[in-house]
N, C-alpha and C positions, 0 to 999 in steps of 0.2 A: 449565230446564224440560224439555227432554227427556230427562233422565235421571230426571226427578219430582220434584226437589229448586224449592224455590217459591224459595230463596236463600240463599247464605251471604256469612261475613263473617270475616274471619281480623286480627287485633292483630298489627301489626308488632312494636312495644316491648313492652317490660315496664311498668310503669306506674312511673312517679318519682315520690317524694313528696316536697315539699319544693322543687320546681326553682321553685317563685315566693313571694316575700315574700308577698303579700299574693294579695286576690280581685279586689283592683284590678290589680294587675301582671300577673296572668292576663286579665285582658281588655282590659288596655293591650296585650298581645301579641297575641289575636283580633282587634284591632282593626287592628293594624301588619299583620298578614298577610292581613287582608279587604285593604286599602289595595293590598298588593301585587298582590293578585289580580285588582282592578280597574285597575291598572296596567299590567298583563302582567307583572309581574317575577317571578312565583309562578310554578312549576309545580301544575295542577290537574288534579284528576281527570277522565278523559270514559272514555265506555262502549264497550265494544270487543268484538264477538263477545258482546257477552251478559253482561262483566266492564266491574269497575269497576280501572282502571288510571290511573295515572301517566304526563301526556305530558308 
């Protein structure tokens, strides 16, 4: 905000197509890494200075 900008957002990867058989096996994964995340075993995002980062 102090520079004017309301917020950005920047794509680590490339986008892969193909990396799951199905729609199922894509939310069998969303589902394993929610799991983790309420576990603590994930690293997740928190806000830092005004950024969204990696702890």
């Amino acid at each position: 905000m102090r520079d004017g900008r309301v917020g950005r957002w920047v794509v680590g990867e490339i986008t892969i197509t193909g990396q799951y058989a199905s729609l199922a096996h894509y939310f069998d994964s969303v589902a394993d890494t929610l799991t983790r995340i309420a576990d603590g075993d994930h690293p997740v995002r928190e806000v830092s200075e005004g950024r969204l980062v990696r702890s």
